[in-house]
ROMILUM-883929 format. One record per residue (C-alpha): residue number from 1; residue in three letters; chain; x, y, z. Coordinates in steps of 0.1 Angstrom, whole numbers, plus 5000, padded with zeros to 4 digits. Example, Ala and Ser with C-alpha at 12.3 -4.5 7.8 and 13.67 -1.06 7.14 Angstrom:
n=1&res=Ala&chain=A&xx=5123&yy=4955&zz=5078
n=2&res=Ser&chain=A&xx=5137&yy=4989&zz=5071
END
This chain:
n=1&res=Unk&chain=A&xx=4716&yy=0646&zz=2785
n=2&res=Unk&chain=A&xx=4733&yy=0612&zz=2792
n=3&res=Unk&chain=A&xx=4723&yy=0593&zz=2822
n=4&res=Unk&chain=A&xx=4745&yy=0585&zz=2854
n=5&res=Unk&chain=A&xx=4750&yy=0549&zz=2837
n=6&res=Unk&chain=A&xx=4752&yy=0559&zz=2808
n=7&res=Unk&chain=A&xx=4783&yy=0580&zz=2815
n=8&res=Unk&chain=A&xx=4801&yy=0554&zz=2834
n=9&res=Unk&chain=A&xx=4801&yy=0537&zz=2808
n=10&res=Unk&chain=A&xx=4818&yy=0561&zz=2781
n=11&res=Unk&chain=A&xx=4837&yy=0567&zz=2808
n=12&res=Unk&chain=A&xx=4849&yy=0528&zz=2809
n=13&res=Unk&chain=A&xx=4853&yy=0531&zz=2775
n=14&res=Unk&chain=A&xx=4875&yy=0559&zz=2777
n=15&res=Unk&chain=A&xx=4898&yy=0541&zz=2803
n=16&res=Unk&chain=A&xx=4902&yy=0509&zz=2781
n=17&res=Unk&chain=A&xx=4911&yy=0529&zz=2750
n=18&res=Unk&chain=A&xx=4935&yy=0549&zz=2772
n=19&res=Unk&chain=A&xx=4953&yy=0517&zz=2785
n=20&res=Unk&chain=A&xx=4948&yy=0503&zz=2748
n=21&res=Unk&chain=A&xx=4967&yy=0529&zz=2732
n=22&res=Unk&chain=A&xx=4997&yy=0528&zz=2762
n=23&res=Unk&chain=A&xx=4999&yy=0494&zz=2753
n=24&res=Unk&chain=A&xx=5009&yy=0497&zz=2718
n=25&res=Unk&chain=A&xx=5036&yy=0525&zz=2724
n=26&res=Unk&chain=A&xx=5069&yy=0510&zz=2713
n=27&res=Unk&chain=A&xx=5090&yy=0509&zz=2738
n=28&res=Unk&chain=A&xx=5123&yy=0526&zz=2729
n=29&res=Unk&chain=A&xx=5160&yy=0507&zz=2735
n=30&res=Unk&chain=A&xx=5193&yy=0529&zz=2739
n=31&res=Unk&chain=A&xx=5227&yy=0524&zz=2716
n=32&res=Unk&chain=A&xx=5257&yy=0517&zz=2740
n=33&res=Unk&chain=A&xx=5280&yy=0510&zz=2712
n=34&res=Unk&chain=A&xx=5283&yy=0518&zz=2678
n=35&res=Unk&chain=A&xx=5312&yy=0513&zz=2648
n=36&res=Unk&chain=A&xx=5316&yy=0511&zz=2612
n=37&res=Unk&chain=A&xx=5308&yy=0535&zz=2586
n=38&res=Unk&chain=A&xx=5276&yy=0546&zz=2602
n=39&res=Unk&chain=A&xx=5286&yy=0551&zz=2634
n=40&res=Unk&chain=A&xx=5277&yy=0588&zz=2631
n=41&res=Unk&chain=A&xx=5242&yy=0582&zz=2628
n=42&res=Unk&chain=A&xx=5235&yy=0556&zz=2658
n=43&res=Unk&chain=A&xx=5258&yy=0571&zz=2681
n=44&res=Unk&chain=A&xx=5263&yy=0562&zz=2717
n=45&res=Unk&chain=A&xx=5232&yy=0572&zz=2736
n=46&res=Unk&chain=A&xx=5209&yy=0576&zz=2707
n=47&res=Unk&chain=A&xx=5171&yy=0561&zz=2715
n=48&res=Unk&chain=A&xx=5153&yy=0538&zz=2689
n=49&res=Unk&chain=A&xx=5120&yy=0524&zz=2695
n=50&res=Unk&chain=A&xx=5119&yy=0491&zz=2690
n=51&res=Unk&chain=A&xx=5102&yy=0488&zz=2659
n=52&res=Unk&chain=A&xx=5124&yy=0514&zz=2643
n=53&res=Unk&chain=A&xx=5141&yy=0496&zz=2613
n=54&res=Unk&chain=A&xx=5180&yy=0506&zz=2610
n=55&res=Unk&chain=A&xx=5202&yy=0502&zz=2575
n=56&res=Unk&chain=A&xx=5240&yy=0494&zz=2580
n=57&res=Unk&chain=A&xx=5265&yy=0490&zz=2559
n=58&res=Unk&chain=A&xx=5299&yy=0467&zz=2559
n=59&res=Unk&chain=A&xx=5316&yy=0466&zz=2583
n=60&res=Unk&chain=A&xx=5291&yy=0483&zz=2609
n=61&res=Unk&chain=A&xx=5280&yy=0470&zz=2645
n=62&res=Unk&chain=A&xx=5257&yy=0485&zz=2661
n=63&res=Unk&chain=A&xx=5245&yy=0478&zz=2701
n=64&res=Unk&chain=A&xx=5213&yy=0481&zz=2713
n=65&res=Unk&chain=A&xx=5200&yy=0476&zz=2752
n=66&res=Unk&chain=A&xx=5160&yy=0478&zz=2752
n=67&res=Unk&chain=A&xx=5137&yy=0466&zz=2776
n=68&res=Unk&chain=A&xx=5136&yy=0429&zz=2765
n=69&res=Unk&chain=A&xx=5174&yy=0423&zz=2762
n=70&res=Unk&chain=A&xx=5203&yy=0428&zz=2739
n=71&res=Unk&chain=A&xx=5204&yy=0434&zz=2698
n=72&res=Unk&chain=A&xx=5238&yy=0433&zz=2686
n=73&res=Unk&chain=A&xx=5232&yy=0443&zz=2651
n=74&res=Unk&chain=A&xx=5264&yy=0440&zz=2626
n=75&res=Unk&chain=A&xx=5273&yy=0441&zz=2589
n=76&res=Unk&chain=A&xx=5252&yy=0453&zz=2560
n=77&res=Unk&chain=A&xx=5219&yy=0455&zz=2560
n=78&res=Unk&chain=A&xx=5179&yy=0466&zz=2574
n=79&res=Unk&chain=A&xx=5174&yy=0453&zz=2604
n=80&res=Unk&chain=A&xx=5145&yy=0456&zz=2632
n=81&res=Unk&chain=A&xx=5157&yy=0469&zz=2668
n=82&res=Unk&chain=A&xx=5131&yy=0447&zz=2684
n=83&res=Unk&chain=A&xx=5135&yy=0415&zz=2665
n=84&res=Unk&chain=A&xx=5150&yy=0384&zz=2687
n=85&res=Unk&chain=A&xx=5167&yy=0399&zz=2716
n=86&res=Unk&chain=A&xx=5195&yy=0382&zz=2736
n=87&res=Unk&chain=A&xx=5178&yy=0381&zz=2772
n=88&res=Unk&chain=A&xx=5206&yy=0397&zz=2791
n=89&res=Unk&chain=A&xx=5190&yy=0396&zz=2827
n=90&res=Unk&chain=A&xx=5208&yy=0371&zz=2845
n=91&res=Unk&chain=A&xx=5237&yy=0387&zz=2830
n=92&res=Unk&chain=A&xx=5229&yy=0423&zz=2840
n=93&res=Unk&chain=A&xx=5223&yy=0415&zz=2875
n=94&res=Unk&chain=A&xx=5254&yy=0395&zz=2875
n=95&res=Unk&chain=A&xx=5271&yy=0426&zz=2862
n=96&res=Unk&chain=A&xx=5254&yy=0451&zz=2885
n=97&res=Unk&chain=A&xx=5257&yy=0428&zz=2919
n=98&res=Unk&chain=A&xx=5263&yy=0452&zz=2947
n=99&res=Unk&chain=A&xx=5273&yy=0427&zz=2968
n=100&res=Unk&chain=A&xx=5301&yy=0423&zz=2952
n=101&res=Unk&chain=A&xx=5314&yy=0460&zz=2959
n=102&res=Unk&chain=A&xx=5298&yy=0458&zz=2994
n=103&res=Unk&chain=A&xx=5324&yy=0435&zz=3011
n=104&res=Unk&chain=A&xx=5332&yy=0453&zz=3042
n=105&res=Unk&chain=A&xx=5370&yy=0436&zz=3041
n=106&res=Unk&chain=A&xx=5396&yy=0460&zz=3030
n=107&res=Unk&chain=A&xx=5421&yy=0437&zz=3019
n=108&res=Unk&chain=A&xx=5420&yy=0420&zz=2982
n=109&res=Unk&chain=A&xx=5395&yy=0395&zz=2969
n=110&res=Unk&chain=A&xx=5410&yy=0367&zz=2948
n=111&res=Unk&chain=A&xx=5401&yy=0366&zz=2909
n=112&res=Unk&chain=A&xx=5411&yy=0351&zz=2880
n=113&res=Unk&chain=A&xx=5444&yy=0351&zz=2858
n=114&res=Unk&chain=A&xx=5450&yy=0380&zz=2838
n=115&res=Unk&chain=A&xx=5477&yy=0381&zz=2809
n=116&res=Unk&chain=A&xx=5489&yy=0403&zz=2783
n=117&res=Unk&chain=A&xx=5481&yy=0379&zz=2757
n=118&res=Unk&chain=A&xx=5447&yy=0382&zz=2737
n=119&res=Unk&chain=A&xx=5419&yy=0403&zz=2741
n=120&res=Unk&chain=A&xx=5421&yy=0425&zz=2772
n=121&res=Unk&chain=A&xx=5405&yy=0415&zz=2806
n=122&res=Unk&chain=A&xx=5368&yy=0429&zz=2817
n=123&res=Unk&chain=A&xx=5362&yy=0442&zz=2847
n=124&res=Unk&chain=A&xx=5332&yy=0416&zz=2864
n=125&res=Unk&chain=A&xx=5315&yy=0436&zz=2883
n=126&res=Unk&chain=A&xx=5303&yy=0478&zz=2872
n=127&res=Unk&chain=A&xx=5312&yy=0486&zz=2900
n=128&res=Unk&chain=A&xx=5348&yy=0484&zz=2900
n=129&res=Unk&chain=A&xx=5371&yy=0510&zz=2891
n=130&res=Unk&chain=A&xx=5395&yy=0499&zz=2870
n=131&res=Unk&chain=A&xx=5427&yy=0513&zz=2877
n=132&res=Unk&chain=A&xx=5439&yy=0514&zz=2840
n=133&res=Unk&chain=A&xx=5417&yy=0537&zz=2829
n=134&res=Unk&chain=A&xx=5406&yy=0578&zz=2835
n=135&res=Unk&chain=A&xx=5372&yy=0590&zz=2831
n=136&res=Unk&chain=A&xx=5337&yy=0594&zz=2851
n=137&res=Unk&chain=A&xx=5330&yy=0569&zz=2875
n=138&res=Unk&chain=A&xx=5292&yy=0565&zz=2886
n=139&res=Unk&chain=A&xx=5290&yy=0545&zz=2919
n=140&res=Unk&chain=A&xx=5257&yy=0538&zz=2939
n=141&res=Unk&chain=A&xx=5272&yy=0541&zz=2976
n=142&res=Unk&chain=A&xx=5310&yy=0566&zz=2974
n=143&res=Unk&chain=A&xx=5319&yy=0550&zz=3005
n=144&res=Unk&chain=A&xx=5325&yy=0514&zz=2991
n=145&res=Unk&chain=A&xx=5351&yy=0520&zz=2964
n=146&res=Unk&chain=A&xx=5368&yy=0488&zz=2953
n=147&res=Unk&chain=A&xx=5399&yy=0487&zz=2929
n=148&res=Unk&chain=A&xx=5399&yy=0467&zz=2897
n=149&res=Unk&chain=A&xx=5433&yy=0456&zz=2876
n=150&res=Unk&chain=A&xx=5432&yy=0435&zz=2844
n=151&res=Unk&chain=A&xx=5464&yy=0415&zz=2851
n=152&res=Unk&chain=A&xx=5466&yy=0401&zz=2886
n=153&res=Unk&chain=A&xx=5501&yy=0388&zz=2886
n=154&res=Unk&chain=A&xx=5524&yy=0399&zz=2913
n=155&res=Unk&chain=A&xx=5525&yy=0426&zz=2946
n=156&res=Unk&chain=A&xx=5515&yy=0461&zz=2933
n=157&res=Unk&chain=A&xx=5508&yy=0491&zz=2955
n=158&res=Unk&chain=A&xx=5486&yy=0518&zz=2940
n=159&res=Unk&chain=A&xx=5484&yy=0554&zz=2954
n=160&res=Unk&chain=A&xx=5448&yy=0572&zz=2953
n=161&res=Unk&chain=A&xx=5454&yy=0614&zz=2958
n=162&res=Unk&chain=A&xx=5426&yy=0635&zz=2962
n=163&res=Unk&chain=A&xx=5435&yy=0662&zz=2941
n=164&res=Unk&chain=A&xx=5416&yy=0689&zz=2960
n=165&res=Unk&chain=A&xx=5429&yy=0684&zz=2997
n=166&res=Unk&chain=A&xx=5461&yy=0660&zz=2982
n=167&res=Unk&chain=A&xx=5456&yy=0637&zz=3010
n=168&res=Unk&chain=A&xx=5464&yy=0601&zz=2998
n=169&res=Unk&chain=A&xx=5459&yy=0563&zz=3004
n=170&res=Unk&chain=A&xx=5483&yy=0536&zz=2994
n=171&res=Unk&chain=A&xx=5458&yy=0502&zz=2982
n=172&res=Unk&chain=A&xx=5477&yy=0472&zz=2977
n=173&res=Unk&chain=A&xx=5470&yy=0439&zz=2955
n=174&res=Unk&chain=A&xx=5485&yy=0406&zz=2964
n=175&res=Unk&chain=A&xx=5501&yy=0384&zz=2942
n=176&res=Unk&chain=A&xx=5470&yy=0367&zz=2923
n=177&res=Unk&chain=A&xx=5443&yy=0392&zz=2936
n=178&res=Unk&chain=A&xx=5424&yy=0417&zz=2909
n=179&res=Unk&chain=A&xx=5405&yy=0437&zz=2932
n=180&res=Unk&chain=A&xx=5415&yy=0453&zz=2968
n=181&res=Unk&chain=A&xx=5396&yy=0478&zz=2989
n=182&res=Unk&chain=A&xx=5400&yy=0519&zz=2994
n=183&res=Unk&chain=A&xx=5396&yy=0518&zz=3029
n=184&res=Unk&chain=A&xx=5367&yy=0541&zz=3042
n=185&res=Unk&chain=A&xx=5383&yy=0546&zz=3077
n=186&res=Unk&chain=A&xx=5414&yy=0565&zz=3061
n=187&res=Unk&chain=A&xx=5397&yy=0582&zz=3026
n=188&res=Unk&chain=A&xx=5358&yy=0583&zz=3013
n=189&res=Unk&chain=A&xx=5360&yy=0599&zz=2981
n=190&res=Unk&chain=A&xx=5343&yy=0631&zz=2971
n=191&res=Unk&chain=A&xx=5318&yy=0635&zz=2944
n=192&res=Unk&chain=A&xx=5332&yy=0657&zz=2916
n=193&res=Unk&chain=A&xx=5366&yy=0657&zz=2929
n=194&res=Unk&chain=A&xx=5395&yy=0643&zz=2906
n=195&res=Unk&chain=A&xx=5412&yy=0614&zz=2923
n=196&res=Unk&chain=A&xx=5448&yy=0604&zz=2903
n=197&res=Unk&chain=A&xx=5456&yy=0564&zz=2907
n=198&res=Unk&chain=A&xx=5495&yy=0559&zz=2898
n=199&res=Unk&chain=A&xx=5509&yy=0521&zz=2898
n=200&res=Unk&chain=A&xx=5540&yy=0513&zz=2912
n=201&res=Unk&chain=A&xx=5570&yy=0538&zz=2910
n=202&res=Unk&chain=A&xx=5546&yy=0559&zz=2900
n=203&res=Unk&chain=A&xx=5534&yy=0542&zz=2868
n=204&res=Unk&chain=A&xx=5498&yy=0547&zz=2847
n=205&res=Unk&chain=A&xx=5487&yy=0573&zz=2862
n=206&res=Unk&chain=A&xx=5447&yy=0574&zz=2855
n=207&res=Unk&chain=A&xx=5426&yy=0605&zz=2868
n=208&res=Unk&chain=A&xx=5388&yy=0597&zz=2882
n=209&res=Unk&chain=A&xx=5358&yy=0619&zz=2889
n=210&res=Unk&chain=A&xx=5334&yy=0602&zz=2909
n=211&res=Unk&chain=A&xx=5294&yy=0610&zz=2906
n=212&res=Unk&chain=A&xx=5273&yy=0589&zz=2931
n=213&res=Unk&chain=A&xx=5237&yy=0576&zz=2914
n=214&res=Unk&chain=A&xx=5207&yy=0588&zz=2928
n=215&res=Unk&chain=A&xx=5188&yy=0556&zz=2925
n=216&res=Unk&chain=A&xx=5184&yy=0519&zz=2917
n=217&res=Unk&chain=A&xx=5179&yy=0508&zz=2875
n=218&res=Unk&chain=A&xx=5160&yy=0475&zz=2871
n=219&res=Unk&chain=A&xx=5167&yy=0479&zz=2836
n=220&res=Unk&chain=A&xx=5200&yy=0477&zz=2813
n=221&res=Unk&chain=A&xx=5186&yy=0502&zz=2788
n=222&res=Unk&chain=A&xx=5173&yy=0523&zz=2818
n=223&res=Unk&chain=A&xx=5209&yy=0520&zz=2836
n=224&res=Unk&chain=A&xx=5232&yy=0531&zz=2804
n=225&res=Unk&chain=A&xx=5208&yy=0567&zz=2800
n=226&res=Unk&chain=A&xx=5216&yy=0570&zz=2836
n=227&res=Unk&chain=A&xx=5253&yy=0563&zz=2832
n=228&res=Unk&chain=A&xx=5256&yy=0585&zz=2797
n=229&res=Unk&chain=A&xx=5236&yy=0612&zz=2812
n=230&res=Unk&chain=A&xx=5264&yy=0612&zz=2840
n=231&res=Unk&chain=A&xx=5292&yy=0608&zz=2817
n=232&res=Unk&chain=A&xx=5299&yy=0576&zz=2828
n=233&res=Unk&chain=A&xx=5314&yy=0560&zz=2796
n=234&res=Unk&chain=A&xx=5333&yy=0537&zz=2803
n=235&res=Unk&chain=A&xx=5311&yy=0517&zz=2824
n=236&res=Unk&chain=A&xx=5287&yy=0525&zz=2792
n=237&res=Unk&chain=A&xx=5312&yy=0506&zz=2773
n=238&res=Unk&chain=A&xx=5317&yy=0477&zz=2798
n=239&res=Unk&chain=A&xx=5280&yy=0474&zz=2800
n=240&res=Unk&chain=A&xx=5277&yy=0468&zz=2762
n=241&res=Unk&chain=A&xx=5305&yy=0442&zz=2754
n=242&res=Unk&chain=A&xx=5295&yy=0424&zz=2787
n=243&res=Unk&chain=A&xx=5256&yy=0422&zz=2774
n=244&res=Unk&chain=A&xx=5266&yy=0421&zz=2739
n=245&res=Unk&chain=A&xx=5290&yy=0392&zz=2739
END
């Protein structure tokens, strides 16, 4: 039989292998974007550990958020997921500022100029809903909703319906302004309920579901399973080419 001591201390060593073994587990990164011949087999949302070697082809880009940063892999090739990450946090939080979307003004904040010349216009902050597009849109607090369009030039009013009780609110941008306010005094929108957004006269017309989060995500590659769990794509998408650029 072992003795008292003699059992704390297998015991000891039992805890030190333990935390030994937990340190060596890869950790695993998440692909938020993924084109090229082999986009089948990294698609969006697919987990590889970080010292998981992937072969691409030409022509290929593949974009993965792990716990250390970005890997923007592209063209043909092996390469490692975990080898020389872009360190993305300063971005990330940049990105994910709730600040930003927590203005308590309900008129427009002023942004920069958008034209229809070159690559299209980002969205700065996750938290905006962009006006041009339909989809899922994850949001931390449903009663701060602020509007997002890629070209700021000129007066446009926008129209927000709630499809279920088709009450409505009119949100308007000033000349030079990219993001105005849905006022929570007049509409607070409704998780799972469609929203339509139509432009001026009626113009782009872009559906939204809203789904609130149920918590805060220190991490990038924690934040896009969140937001492709939720269906969430197209802040998915905004979350990789902001990280990945």
């Amino acid at each position: 039989m072992f003795s008292a001591k003699a059992k704390a201390r297998l015991l000891n060593i039992s805890l030190a292998g333990a935390l030994l073994a937990a340190s060596t587990v890869a950790m695993a990164g998440v692909v938020v974007k993924s084109s090229g011949p082999s986009a089948g087999d990294y698609p969006v949302g697919t987990k590889l550990d970080d010292d998981a070697t992937i072969t691409l082809k030409a022509g290929d880009s593949v974009t993965v958020l792990t716990s250390k940063g970005t890997r923007v892999m592209k063209g043909a090739g092996q390469f490692k997921v975990g080898d020389d990450p872009k360190a993305s946090r300063a971005r990330f939080s940049a990105l994910t500022r709730k600040r930003a979307a927590k203005r308590v003004r309900t008129g427009a904040v002023r942004g920069g100029t958008g034209t229809e010349e070159g690559p299209r216009p980002m969205s700065p902050n996750l938290w905006y809903v962009d006006v041009s597009q339909s989809g899922t849109m994850c949001l931390f607090d449903t009663s701060v909703v602020r509007l997002w369009r890629p070209v700021n030039e000129g007066i446009a009013t926008y129209r927000v319906v709630d499809t279920a009780s088709q009450s409505s609110i009119d949100v308007t941008f000033d000349d030079g302004d990219d993001v105005a306010a849905l006022d929570p005094a007049r509409m607070t929108v409704t998780t799972g309920t469609p929203y339509t957004l139509a432009g001026p006269e009626g113009t782009n017309v872009s559906s939204i579901t809203f789904v609130a989060m149920s918590e805060d995500y220190a991490g990038a590659d924690q934040l896009a399973e969140a937001l492709i769990e939720a269906g969430c794509m197209g802040q998915v998408a905004l979350l990789a080419e902001r990280l990945g650029a």
